[in-house]
C-alpha positions as CSV (number, residue, x, y, z in Angstrom):
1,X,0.0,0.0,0.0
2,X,3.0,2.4,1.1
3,X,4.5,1.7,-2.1
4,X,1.7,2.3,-4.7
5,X,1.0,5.8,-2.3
6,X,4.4,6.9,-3.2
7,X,4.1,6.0,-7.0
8,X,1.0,7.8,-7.4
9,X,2.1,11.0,-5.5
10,X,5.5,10.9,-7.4
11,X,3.6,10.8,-11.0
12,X,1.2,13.8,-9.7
13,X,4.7,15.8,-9.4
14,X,6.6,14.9,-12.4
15,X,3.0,15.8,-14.0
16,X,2.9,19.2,-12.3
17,X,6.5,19.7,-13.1
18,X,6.0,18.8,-17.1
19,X,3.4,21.0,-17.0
20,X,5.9,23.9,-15.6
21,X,8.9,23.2,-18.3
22,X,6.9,23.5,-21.2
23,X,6.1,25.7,-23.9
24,X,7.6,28.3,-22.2
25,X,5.9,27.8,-18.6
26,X,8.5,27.7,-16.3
27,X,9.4,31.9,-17.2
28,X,5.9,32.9,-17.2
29,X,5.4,30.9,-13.7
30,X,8.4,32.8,-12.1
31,X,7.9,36.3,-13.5
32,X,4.3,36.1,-12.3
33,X,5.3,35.0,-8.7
34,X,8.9,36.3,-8.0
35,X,11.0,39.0,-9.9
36,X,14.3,36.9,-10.8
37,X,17.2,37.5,-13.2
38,X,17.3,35.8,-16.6
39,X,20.3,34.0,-15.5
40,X,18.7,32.2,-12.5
41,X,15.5,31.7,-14.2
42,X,17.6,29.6,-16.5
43,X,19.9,27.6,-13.7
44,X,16.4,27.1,-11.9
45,X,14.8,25.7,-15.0
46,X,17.8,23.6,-15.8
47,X,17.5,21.9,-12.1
48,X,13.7,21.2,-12.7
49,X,14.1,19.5,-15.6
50,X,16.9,17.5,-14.2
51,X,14.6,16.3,-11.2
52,X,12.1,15.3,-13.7
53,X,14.1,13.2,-15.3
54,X,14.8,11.1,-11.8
55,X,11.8,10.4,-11.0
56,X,10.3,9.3,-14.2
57,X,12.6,6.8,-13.7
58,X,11.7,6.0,-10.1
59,X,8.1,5.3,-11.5
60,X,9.1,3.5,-14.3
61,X,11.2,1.0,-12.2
62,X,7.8,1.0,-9.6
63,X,5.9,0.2,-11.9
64,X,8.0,-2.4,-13.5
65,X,8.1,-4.0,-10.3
66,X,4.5,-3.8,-9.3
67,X,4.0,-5.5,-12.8
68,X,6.0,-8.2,-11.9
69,X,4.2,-9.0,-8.5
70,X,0.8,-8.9,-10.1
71,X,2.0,-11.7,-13.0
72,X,3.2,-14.3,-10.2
73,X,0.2,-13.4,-7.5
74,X,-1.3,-17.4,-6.5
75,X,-2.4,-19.2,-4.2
76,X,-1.4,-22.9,-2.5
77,X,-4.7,-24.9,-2.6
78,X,-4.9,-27.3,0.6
79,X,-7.9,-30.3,0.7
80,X,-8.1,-31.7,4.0
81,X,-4.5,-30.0,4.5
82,X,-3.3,-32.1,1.4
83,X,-1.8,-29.4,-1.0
84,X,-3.6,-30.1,-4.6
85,X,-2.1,-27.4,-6.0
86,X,-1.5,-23.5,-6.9
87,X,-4.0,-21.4,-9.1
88,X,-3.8,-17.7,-9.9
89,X,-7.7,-17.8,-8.9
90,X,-9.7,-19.2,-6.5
91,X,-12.6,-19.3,-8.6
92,X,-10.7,-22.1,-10.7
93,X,-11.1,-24.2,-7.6
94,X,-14.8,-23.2,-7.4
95,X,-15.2,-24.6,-10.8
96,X,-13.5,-27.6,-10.1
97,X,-16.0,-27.8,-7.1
98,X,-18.9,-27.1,-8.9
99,X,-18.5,-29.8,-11.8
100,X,-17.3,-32.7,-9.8
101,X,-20.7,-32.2,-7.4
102,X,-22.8,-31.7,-10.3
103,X,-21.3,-35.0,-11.6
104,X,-21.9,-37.1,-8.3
105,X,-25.3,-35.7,-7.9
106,X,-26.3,-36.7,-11.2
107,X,-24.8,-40.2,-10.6
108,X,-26.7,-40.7,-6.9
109,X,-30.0,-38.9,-8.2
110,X,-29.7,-36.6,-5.5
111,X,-28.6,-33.8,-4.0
112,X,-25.0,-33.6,-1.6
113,X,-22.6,-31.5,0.1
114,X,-19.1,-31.7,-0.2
115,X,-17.7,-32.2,3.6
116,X,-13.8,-31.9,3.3
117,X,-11.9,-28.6,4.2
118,X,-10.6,-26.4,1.7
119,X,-7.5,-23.4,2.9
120,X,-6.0,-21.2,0.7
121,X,-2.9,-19.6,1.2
122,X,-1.4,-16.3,-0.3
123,X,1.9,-17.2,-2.7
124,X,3.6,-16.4,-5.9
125,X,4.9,-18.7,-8.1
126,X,6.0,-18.6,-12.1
127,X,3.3,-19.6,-14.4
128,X,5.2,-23.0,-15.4
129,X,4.7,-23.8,-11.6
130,X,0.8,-23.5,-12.3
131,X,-1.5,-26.3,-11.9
132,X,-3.7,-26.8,-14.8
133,X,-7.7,-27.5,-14.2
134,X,-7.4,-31.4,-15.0
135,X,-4.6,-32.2,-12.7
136,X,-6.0,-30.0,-9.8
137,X,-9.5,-32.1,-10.7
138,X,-8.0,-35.3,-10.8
139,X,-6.0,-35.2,-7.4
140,X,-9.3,-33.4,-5.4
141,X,-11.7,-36.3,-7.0
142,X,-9.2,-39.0,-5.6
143,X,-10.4,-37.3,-2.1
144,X,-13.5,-35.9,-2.1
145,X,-16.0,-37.0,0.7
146,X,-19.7,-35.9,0.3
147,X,-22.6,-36.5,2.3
148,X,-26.5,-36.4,0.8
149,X,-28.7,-34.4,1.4
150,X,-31.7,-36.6,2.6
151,X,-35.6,-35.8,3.9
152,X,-35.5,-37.1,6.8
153,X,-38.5,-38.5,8.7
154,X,-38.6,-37.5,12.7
155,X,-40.5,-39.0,15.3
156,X,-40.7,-37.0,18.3
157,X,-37.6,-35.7,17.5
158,X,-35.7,-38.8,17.0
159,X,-34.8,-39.5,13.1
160,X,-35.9,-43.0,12.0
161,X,-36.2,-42.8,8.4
162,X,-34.0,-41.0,5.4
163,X,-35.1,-40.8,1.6
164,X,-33.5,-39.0,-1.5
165,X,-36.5,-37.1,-2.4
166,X,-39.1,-34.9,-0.4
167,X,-41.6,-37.1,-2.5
168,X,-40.9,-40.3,-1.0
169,X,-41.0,-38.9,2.6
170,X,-44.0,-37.4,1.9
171,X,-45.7,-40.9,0.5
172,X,-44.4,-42.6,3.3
173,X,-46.2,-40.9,5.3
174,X,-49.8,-41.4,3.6
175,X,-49.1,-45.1,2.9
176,X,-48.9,-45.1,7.0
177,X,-52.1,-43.8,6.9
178,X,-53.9,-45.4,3.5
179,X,-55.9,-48.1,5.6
180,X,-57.5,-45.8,8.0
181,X,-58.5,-43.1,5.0
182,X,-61.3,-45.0,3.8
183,X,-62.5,-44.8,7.4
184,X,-62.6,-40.9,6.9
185,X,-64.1,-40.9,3.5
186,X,-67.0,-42.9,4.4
187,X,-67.7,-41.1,8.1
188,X,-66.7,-44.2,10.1
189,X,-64.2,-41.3,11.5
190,X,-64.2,-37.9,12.2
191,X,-60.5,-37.0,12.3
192,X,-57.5,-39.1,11.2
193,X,-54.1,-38.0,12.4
194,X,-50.4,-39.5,13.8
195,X,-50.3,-39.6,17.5
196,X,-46.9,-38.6,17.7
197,X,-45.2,-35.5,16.4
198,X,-44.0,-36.3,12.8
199,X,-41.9,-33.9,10.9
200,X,-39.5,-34.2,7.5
201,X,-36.5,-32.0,7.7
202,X,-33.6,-31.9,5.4
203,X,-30.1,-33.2,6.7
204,X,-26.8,-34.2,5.4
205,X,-26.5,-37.7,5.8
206,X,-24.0,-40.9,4.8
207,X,-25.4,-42.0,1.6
208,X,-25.0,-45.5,3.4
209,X,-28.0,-44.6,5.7
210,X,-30.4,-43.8,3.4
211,X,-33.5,-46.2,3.7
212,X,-34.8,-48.6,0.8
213,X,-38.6,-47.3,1.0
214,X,-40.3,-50.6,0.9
215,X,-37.9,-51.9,4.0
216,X,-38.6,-48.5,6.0
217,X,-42.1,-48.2,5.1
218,X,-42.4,-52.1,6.8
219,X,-40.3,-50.6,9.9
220,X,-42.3,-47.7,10.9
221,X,-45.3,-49.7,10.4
222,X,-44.0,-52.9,12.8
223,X,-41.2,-51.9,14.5
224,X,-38.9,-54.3,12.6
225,X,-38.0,-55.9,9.4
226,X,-38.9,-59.3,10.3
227,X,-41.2,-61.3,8.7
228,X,-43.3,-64.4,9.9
229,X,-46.2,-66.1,8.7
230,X,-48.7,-68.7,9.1
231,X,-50.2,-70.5,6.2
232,X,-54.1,-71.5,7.4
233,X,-54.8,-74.8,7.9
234,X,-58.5,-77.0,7.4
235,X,-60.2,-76.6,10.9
236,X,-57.9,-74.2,12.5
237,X,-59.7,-70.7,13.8
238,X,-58.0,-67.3,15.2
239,X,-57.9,-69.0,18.6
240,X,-56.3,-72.4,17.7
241,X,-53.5,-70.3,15.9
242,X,-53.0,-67.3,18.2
243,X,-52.7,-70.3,20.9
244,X,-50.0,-72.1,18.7
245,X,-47.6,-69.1,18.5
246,X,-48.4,-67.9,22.5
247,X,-50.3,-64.8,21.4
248,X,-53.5,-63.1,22.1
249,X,-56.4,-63.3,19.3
250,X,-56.6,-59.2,19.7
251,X,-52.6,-59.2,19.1
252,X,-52.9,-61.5,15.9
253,X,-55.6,-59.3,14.5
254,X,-53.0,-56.5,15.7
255,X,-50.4,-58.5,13.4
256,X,-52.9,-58.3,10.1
257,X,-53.9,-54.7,10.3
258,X,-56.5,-54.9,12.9
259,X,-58.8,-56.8,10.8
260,X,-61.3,-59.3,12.9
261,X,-60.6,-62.7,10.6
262,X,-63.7,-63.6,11.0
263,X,-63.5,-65.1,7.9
264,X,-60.0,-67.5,7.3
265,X,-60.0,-70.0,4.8
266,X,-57.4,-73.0,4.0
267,X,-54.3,-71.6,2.5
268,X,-54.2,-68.1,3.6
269,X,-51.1,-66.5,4.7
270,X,-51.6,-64.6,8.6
271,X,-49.0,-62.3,9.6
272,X,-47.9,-63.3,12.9
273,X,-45.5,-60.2,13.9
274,X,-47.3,-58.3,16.5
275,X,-46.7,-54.4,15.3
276,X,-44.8,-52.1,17.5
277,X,-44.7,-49.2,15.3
278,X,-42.5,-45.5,15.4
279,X,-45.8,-44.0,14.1
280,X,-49.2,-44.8,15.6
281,X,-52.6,-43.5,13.9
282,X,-54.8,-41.6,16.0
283,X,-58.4,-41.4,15.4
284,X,-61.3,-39.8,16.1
285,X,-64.9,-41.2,16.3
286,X,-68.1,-40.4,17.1
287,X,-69.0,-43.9,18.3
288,X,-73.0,-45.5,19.8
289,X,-73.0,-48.5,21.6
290,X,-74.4,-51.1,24.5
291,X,-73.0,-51.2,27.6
292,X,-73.7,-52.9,30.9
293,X,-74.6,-51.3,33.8
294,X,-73.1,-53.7,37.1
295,X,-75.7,-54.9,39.3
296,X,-75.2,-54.1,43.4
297,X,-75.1,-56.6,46.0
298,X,-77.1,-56.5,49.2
299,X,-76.1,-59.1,52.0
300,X,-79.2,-60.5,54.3
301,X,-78.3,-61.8,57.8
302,X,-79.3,-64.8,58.5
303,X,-78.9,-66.8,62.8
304,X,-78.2,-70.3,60.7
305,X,-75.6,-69.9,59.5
306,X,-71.8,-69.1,60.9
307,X,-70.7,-65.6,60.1
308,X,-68.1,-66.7,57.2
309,X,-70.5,-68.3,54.8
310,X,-72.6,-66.9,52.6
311,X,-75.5,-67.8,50.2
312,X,-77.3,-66.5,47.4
313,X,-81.1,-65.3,47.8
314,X,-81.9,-63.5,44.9
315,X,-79.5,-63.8,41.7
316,X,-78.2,-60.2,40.7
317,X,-78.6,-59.4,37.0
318,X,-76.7,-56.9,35.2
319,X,-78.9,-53.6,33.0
320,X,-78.1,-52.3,29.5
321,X,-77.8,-49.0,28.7
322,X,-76.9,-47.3,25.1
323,X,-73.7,-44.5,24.9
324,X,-73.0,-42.5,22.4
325,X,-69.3,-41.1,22.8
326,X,-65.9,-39.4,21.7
327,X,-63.8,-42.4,20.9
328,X,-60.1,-42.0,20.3
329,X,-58.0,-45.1,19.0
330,X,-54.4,-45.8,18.5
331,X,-53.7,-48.2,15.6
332,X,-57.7,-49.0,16.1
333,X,-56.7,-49.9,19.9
334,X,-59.5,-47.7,21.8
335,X,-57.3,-45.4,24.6
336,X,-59.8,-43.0,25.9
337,X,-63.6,-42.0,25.4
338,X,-65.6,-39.1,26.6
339,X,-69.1,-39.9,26.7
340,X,-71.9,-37.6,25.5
341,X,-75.1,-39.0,26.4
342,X,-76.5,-42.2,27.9
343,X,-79.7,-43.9,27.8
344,X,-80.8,-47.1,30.2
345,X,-82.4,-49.9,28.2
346,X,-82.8,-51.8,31.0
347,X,-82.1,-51.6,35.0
348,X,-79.9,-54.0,36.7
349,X,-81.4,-56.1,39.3
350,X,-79.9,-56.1,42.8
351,X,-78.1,-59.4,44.2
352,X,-79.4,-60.3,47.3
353,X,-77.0,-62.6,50.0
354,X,-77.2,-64.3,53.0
355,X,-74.6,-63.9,55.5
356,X,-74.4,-66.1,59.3
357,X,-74.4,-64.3,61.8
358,X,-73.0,-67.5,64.0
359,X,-69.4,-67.8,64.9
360,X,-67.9,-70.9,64.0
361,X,-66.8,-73.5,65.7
362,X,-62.8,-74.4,66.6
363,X,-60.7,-74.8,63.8
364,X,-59.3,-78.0,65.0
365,X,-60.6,-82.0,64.6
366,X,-63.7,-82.9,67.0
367,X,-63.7,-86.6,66.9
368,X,-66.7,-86.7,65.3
369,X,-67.2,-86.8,60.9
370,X,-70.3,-85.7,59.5
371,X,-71.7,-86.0,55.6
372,X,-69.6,-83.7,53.7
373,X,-72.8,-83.4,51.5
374,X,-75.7,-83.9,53.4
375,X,-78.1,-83.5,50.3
376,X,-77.0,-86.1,48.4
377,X,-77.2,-89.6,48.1
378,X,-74.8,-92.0,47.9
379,X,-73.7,-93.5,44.0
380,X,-71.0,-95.8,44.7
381,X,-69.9,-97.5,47.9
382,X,-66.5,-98.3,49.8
383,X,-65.6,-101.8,48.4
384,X,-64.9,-103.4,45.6
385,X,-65.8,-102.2,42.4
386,X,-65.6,-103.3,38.1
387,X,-62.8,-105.9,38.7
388,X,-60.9,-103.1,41.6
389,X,-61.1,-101.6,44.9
390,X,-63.2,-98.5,45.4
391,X,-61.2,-96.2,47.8
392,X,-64.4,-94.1,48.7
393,X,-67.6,-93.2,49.0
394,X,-69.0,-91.3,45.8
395,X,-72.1,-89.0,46.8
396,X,-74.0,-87.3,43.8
397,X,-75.1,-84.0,43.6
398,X,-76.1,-81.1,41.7
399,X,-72.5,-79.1,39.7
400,X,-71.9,-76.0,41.9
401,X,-73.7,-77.6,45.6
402,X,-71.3,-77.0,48.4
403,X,-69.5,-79.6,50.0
404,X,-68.5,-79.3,53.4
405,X,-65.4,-80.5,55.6
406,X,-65.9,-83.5,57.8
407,X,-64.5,-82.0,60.4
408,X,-61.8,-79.2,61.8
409,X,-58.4,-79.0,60.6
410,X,-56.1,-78.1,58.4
411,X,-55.5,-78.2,54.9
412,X,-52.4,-80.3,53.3
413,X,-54.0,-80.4,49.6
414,X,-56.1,-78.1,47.5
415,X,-55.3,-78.6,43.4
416,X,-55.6,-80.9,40.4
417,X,-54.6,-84.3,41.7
418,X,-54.7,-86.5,38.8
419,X,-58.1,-89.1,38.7
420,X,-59.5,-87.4,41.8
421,X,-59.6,-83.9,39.2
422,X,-59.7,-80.8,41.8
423,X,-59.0,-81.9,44.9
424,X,-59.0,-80.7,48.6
425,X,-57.1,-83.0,51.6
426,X,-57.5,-82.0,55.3
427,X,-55.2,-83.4,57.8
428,X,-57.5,-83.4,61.4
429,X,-55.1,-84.7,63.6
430,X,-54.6,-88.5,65.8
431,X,-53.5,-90.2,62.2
432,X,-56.9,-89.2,60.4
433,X,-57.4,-87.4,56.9
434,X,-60.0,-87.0,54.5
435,X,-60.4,-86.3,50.5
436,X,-62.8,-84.8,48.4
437,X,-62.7,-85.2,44.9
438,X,-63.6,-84.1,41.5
439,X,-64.7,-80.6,42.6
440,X,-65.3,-77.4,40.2
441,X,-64.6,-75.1,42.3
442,X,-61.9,-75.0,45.5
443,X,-62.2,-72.3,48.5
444,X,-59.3,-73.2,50.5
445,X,-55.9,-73.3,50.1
446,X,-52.8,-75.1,51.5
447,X,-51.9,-74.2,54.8
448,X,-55.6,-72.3,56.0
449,X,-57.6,-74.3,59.4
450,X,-61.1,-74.8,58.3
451,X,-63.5,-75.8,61.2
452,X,-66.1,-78.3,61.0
453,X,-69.2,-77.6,58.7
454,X,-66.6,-74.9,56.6
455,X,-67.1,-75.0,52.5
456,X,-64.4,-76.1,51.2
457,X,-65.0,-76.6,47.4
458,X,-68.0,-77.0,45.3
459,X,-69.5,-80.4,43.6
460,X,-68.5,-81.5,39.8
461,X,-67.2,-83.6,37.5
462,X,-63.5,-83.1,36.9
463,X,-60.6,-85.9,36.5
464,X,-61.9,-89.6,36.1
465,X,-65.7,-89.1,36.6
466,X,-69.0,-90.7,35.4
467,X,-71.0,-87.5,36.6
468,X,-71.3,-84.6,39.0
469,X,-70.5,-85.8,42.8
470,X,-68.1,-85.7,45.5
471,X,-65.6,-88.6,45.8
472,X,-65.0,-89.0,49.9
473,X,-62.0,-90.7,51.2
474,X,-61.1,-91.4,55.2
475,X,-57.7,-92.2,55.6
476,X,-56.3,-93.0,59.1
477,X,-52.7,-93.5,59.1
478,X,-52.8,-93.4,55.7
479,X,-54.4,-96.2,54.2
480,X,-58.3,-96.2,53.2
481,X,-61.4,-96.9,55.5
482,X,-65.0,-97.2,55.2
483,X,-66.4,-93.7,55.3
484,X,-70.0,-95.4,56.0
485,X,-68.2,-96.9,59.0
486,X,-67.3,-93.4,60.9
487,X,-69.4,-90.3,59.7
488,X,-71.6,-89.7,62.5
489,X,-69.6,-91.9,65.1
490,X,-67.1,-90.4,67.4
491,X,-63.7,-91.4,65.6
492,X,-61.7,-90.7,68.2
C-alpha cells in the first residue's frame, strides 16, 4: 500500500513539473510570482528538468516491479491440509468444485454436500509452476468425501427414516395412513391423524444410511424388518392359531392390520408379527354403543348360618344402557372416550345374600365326621368295584352344591390331583385325613384351618368321573377306610 502511495504522489509531481517546463511555462510561472534574473531563471529551470528526469525513472522502475508482482500473485490450494495445487484464482477451484458435485449428484440422483476442508494460502509462483484444471481435478476427485442431502422423517424428535427425495417422505407418510383413509371418506371417522409429532426436515447424511422405501415403510409400520407367517390350515380358527404361537387373538388381529378374521379359509397366509410401530394413527370417532350397567349386592343376615359363609337369595342381573361417545384409538386400539349422552335400556337387578351371623366353631378335629354333603345320596360305595377296589364313597349332587369339611383342621391339599380332578385333603389330627374329589370349584388353600361344617369346594365332575359328585375318602394312618363306617360316630 505504502509503495503504490508513493508511486501515485511521485507521478502527480513529475506531471505538475512537465506541466511547468513547457512551452515556455516555467518563465511565465516565475515572473508572475517572484521577480528573478534571466540568468537564474535559467539555472532554476535547468534543475527542474533535471529532477524530472529522476523520478520518471523512479516510476518506471515501480511500476515495473508492481507489474512483476501482479503476473506471479497465486495461491497454494490445501484439501483436508493435502496441497492439490496452486491457481492464480480461486474461482478455478470453485469450478472444479462445482463440476465434480454436479457430476456425483447426477450419478446418486440426489442432492449432496461436499464435507472436506478447503485453505488457501497467499503465494507467488511462475506460471510454469501453475496447476492446470485437469490435474487439480484429478487429485481433489481421488479425495473428495460428500454426504447427501436426505428428507429425513422424525418422530418426536428422533430420526428414523431417510429418503433421497421430499416425495418419497411425503408418501411414506400417507401409505402409513392409507388403511385408515377409507374410514374418513366414508364417516366411520371424524378425524384421522399420527399420534406422535412427525416432521420431514432436510439433513446431510452418509449415503449409506439412506433407507430402501419398501424396508422403511415395513419398519415404521411394525417396529422391525422381520417377517413371519402362518399358512391356514383345514379346521384351525383365530384361537387355535394365536394359541400355537403364545399370542392373544386381539394381538394376531393387531399383526394383520387390525382386521377381525372372522372369515379364514385353507391356505391363507396370517401375519404373525405383533406391530410395535415408530408411528401410531390416531383417530377420532363419534361412536354408539351397549353397555352394561353392574348390578349391586345387598347381603341379608341370617342366625343359621356361621358368620363366614354366605349364600345367594336373589340372583343379581346386570342392566343395559346405550352411549353415544368421543372415541379415540391408537392403531384402532380404543385409549380413551368421553361420553356424551347415555340412555338405560334396562335396570340391573340387585343381588341379594345371606350372611351367618354365628361364629364358627374351633378350627381343630372334634372326633366326630359328619356328611360332607348332606343332600346327596350316595352312588357308589367303599368296596370293591368293576374288577378293583373303590377307595371311597361317591355321593352325587347337583354341579356348583357345596360340599363341606368332615370335620376341623387343616388343609395339606387343595389342586388338580390326577383321577381325583380338583382336589382338597385336610389333615385333622390322631393319624386321620380326609379327600374330596372331582370338585369345580376349591375355596381353601394349602396351609388355612377350616372348622367343621366350613365350604371347602363345590361339587363337579373333573378328573376320572362318570357324573357330578363328590368322591370321599377317610384315611387313618394313611391307608383307606369305610367312610359309611365313621361319619356320624365319634372317631376318636
Amino acid at each position: 500500500m505504502d509503495k503504490a502511495r508513493l508511486m501515485i504522489d511521485g507521478i502527480k509531481k513529475n506531471q505538475l513539473i512537465q506541466k511547468i517546463v513547457s512551452k515556455g511555462n516555467v518563465k511565465k510561472f516565475l515572473s508572475s510570482h517572484y521577480s528573478v534574473s534571466l540568468s537564474v531563471l535559467l539555472v532554476l529551470t535547468l534543475t527542474i528538468l533535471t529532477f524530472s528526469h529522476v523520478l520518471n525513472f523512479i516510476n518506471v522502475q515501480a511500476l515495473l516491479i508492481e507489474e512483476q508482482e501482479l503476473a506471479t500473485r497465486s495461491f497454494e490450494v490445501y484439501f483436508d491440509g493435502i496441497h492439490v495445487g496452486d491457481v492464480r484464482d480461486k474461482q478455478a477451484i470453485e469450478d472444479i468444485l462445482t463440476e465434480l458435485k454436479t457430476s456425483i449428484q447426477r450419478s446418486n440422483n440426489s442432492e449432496i454436500a461436499i464435507s472436506n476442508t478447503i485453505e488457501y494460502v497467499a503465494s507467488h509462483t511462475e506460471d510454469i509452476n501453475i496447476d492446470s484444471h485437469n490435474e487439480i481435478l484429478t487429485r481433489i476427485r481421488s479425495q473428495i468425501e460428500y454426504n447427501i442431502l436426505a428428507y429425513c422423517i422424525k418422530v418426536d424428535g428422533e430420526i428414523v427414516g431417510r429418503l433421497l427425495t421430499l416425495e418419497e417422505a411425503e408418501k411414506i407418510l400417507e401409505d402409513i395412513k392409507a388403511p385408515y383413509v377409507q374410514l374418513l371418506e366414508d364417516g366411520s371417522i371424524m378425524d384421522l391423524s399420527f399420534a406422535e409429532e412427525v416432521e420431514i426436515v432436510r439433513e446431510e447424511v452418509s449415503k449409506f444410511q439412506i433407507d430402501e422405501y419398501d424396508q422403511l415403510l415395513m419398519y415404521l409400520q411394525k417396529g422391525t424388518t422381520e417377517e413371519k407367517t402362518h399358512i391356514v390350515e383345514s379346521g384351525e380358527n383365530v384361537w387355535v392359531i394365536a394359541n400355537k404361537y403364545g399370542i392373544t387373538v386381539e394381538e394376531l388381529r393387531a399383526a394383520n392390520n387390525g382386521s377381525n378374521l372372522s372369515l379364514i379359509y385353507p391356505g391363507d397366509e396370517l401375519s404373525l408379527i405383533v406391530p410395535k410401530p415408530f408411528i401410531a394413527i390416531q383417530t377420532i370417532e363419534v361412536a354408539v354403543f351397549e353397555e352394561k350397567i353392574p348390578f349391586e349386592t345387598e347381603y341379608e343376615l341370617v342366625s343359621w348360618m356361621y358368620n363366614d359363609e354366605y349364600s345367594t337369595k336373589n340372583s343379581g342381573e346386570n342392566g343395559l344402557k346405550q352411549v353415544e361417545a368421543y372415541v379415540i384409538r391408537k392403531n384402532g386400539i380404543e385409549v380413551s372416550r368421553e361420553v356424551l349422552t347415555e340412555t338405560v335400556l334396562q335396570e340391573p337387578v340387585t343381588k341379594v345374600m345371606y350372611n351367618g351371623t354365628q361364629d364358627p366353631p374351633p378350627k381343630k378335629g372334634t372326633g366326630y365326621f359328619i356328611n360332607p354333603l348332606p343332600s346327596g345320596s350316595v352312588t357308589s360305595r367303599y368296596g370293591p368295584r368293576w374288577g378293583g377296589f373303590h377307595q371311597g364313597l361317591d355321593i352325587g349332587g347337583r354341579t356348583g352344591t357345596s360340599i363341606k369339611a368332615a370335620d376341623g383342621g387343616t388343609v395339606i391339599y387343595s389342586g388338580w390331583f390326577g383321577d381325583y380332578g380338583y382336589m382338597v385333603e385336610i389333615d385333622h389330627g390322631g393319624g386321620f385325613t380326609t379327600r374330596y374329589g372331582h370338585c369345580s370349584q376349591l375355596y381353601v388353600s394349602v396351609g388355612e384351618k377350616v372348622y367343621q361344617g366350613k365350604t371347602i369346594a363345590t361339587v363337579g365332575n373333573t378328573g376320572w368321573s362318570t357324573g357330578p359328585h363328590v368322591h370321599f375318602e377317610i384315611r387313618k394312618y394313611g391307608s383307606t377306610v369305610n367312610p359309611q363306617s365313621y361319619i356320624g360316630t365319634q372317631y376318636r
